[in-house]
N, C-alpha and C positions, 0 to 999 in steps of 0.2 A: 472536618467539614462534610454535611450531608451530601450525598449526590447530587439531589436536585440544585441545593444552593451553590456546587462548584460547578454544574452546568450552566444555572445561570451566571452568574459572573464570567464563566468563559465567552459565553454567547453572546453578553454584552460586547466583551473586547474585542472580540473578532467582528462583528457588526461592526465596531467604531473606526475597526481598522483598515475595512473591505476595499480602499483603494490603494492600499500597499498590497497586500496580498493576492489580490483578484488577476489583476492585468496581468497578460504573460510578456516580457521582455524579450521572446521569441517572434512574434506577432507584432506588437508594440516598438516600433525604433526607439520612442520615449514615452515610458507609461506616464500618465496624467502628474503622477508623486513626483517625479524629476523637477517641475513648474512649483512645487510645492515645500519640497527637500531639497535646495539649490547646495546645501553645504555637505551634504549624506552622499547628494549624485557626485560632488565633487572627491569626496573622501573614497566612495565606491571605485571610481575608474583611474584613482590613483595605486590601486592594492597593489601589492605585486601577484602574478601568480601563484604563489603556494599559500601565502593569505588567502587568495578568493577560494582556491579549491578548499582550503580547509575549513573557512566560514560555509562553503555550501556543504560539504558534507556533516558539520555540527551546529544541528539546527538552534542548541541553547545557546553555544556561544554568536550565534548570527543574532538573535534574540537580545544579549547583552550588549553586541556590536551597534546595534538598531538603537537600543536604548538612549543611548548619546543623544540619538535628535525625535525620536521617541518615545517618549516616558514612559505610555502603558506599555511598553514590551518587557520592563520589570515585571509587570502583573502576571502577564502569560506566562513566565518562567515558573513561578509559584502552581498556577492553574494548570497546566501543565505536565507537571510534576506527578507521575503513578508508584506510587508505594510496590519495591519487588512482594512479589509473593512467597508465603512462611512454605516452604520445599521441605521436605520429607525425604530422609537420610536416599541416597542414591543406592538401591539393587546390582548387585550384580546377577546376570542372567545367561552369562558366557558369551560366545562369537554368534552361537548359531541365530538368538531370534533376530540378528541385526543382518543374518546374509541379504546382501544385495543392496543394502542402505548405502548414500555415500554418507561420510564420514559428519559433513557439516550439518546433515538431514537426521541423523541418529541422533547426533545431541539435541538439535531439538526438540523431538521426540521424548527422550529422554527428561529435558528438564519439562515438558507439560506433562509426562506424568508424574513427577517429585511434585508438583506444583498443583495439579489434579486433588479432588476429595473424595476418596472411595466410599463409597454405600452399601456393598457388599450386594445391591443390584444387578441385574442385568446391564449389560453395555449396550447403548448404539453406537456406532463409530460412522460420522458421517462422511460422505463423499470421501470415503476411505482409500483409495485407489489401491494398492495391492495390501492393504489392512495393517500395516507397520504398525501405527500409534496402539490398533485394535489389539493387534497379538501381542506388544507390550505389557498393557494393560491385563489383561487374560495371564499373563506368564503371574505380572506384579501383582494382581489382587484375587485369583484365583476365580473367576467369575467368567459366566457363558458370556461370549460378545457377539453380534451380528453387524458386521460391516457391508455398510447401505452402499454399494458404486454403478454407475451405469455403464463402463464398459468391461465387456464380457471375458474379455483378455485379462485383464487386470485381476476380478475376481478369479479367475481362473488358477492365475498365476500366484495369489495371495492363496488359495487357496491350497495350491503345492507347499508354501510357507509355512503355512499355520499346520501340515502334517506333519509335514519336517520338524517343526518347534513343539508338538503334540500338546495346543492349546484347545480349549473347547472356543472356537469361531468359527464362525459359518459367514457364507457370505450372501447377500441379499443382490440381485442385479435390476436395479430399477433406479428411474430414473427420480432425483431429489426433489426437483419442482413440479413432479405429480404422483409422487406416492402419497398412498389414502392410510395405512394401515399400519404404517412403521410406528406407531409411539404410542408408551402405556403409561399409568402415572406408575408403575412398578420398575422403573426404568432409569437409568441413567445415563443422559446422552453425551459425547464430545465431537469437536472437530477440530482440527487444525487445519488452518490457512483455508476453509468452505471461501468462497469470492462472492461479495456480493450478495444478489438474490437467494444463493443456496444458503447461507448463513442466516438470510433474513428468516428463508423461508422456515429453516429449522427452528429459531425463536418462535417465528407466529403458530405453527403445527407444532411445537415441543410444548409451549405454553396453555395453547389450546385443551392438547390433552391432558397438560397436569403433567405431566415429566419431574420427578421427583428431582432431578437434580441436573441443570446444564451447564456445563464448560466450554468454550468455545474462543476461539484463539480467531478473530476473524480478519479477511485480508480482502483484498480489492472493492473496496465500496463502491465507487464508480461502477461496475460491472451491474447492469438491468436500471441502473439509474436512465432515461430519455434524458431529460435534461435537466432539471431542477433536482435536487435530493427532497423524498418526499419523508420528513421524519416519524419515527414510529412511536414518540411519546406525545407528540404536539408538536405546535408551530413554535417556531424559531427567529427570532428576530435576523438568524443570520444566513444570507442567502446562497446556497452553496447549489454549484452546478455539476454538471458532470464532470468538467476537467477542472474541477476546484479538489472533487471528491478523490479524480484520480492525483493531484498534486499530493495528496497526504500517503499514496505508498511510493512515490518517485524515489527516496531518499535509498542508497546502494551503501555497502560496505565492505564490497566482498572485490570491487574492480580490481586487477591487476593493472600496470604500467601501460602494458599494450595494449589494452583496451580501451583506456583513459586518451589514450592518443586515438585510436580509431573513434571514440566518443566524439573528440575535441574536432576530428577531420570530418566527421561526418556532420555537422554540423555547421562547420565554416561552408562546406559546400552548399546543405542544405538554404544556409543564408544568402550563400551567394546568389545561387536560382532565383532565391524571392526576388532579391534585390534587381537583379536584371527584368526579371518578369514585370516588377513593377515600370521599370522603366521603358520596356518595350509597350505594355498597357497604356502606359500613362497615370494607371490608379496609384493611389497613395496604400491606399489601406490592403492589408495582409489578405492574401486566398490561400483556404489549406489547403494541402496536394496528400493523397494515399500515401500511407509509410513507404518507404523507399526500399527495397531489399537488400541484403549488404552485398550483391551481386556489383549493382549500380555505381560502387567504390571502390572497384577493382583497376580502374584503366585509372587516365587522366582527367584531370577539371572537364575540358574539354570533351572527352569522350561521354562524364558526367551529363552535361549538359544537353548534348545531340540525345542522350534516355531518357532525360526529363520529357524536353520538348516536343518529340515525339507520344511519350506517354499522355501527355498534359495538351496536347495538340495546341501548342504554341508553336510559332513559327519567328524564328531568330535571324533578322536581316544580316546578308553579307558583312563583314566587315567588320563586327560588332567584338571589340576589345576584350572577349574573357578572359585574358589574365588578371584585366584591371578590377574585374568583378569576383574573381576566384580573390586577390587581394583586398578587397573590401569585404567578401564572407569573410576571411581571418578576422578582420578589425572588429566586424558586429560579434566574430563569437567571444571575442577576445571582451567586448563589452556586454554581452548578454549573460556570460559567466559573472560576472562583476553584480550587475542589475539583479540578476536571480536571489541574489543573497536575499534579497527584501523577503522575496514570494517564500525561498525555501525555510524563512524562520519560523513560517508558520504553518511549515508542514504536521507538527507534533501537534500544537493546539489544536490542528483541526482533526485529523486522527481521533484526536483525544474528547473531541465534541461530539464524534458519529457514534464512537462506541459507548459515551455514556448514554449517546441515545437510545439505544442499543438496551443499555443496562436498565435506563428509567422504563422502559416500555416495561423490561420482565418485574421492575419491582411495580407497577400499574397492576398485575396480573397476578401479583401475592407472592410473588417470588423474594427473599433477602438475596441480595446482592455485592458483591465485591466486584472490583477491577483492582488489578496485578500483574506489573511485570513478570514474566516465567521466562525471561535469561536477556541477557546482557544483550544491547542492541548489536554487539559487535557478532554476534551471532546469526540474529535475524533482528532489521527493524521492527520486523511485525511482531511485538512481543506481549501484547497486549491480550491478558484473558480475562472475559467474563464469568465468574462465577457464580452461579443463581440456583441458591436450595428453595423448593416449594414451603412453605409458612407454615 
């Protein structure tokens, strides 16, 4: 299937689907689909625990879960779906070009350059941070790299590496969303995990000057998004916001146990707040409050509370029963976990809508095109690279 025509067909879906996916069940006590899906809401808050965590953390199978009272959520499973990328036998290159990597960050590394298509060009390595992927690249294909980073430490620091490794990399310290003079069409550029505008940015100036070849592994969409996602191939029937764009990297696989619990506690509390706020207000509907620090989780419910209210300059009358409301945050998180399944099945689809926007803009610009997995989601969700050779 052409790109354009598996984008449109996705775009449809998710258009059709915008009130299951959109509303957040954080915000929302009952998103609008509850009134809608009486038998779904009812199967949802029947799960047991290790069901629901395991439907939100597997978004196809929450997708096929869905399907039951959903039909097109077969569709999206199909549209959805990114072909791994053809990887190129794995190098060994000893201990030394990986000092200082951690362990999970090296493989990645490592499979986007199996995954990578060398030119025998010059490299850009953008928003390179201490140039890992850069000096990889430079060890594996034997080519000058210049790794683009804005902080001075980092380059510095990468720049003790890449002597250490005796790769030809240099390192560039400017800032990515206003460099004028980084890109040749004699060039081949990459990034992993660029967020956002830096990633955009490097399509639209990689593209511009003809950049013989880009790879780009992109992550945080949401990030320079205001509010609306403004697409870069054309309009979209499908309207995605800022926390619609950040919904599509939410998805974790790396939590441990104890974390999972501090997730779950911080959250019952979180809801707890609302819920008394709302009742001391009197309002109905959701007011967000600034991320909480994990400071504010260290004492009691209680102790919780007096930091909010304080911070939030609410003011909690005498008397006011917060156990009963620390036990009603359990119950809503106990059912916003359950409710989430909806939004998180279509975390992938939408992912998988930004970046072929992503992909159509460069084939607009003469670019051929792929998108391909480069390693196992259990790795990194963000697994997703664009690969765009000049025509």
């Amino acid at each position: 299937m052409r790109l354009s025509e598996r984008q449109s067909n996705l775009d449809t879906q998710l258009d059709s689907a915008h009130t299951l996916w959109h509303p957040q069940p954080f915000r929302d006590i009952r998103p609008a689909w509850c009134a809608d899906y009486p038998d779904l809401l009812a199967e949802l808050l029947a799960l047991d625990d290790a069901t629901a965590e395991a439907l939100n953390n597997d978004g196809r199978a929450a997708l096929g879960f869905l399907a039951n009272f959903f039909p097109a959520a077969s569709d999206l499973v199909a549209l959805s779906a990114i072909p791994a990328c053809t990887a190129s036998p794995k190098v060994e290159h000893g201990w030394r070009w990986a000092w200082e990597i951690p362990g999970r960050k090296q493989q990645q590394i490592e499979a986007f350059a199996a995954a990578a298509h060398p030119t025998g060009l010059p490299v850009l390595d953008w928003c390179a941070g201490k140039g890992h992927l850069g000096r990889l690249l430079a060890l594996q294909w034997q080519v000058a790299v210049t790794s683009l980073e804005i902080d001075p430490v980092l380059c510095d620091q990468g720049g003790q590496l890449a002597a250490r490794s005796g790769v030809s990399q240099k390192f560039a310290c400017k800032n990515a969303l206003t460099v004028t003079n980084a890109f040749s069409p004699q060039q081949q550029a990459v990034a992993l995990h660029a967020c956002g505008d830096l990633h955009r940015r490097l399509i639209y100036s990689g593209a511009e000057a003809g950049v013989a070849r880009l790879e780009i592994a992109p992550c945080c969409y949401y990030r320079g998004v205001a509010e609306i996602y403004q697409p870069l191939s054309g309009a979209l029937q499908t309207s995605v916001t800022r926390d619609d764009a950040r919904l599509a990297v939410t998805e974790t696989v790396t939590a441990s146990a104890r974390l999972k619990r501090q997730r779950d506690k911080e959250m019952a509390w979180k809801l707890g707040f609302d819920l008394l706020r709302r009742e001391i207000s009197g309002e109905s509907l959701y007011r967000s409050f600034k991320p909480v620090p994990a400071a504010c989780f260290r004492g009691d419910f209680s102790a919780f509370i007096s930091l909010m209210a304080q911070r939030e300059n609410m003011l909690v009358p005498q008397g006011m029963g917060l156990a009963e409301f620390e036990s009603l945050g359990w119950q809503r998180q106990r059912e916003v976990m359950r409710l989430s399944i909806v939004r998180h099945a279509f975390r992938r689809p939408l992912e998988v809508l930004l970046v072929q926007d992503l992909g159509l803009y460069l084939e607009a610009q003469g670019y051929e095109v792929s998108i391909g997995s480069f390693c196992e989601r259990q790795l990194t969700p963000r697994n997703l690279l664009i690969s765009a050779r000049r025509a």
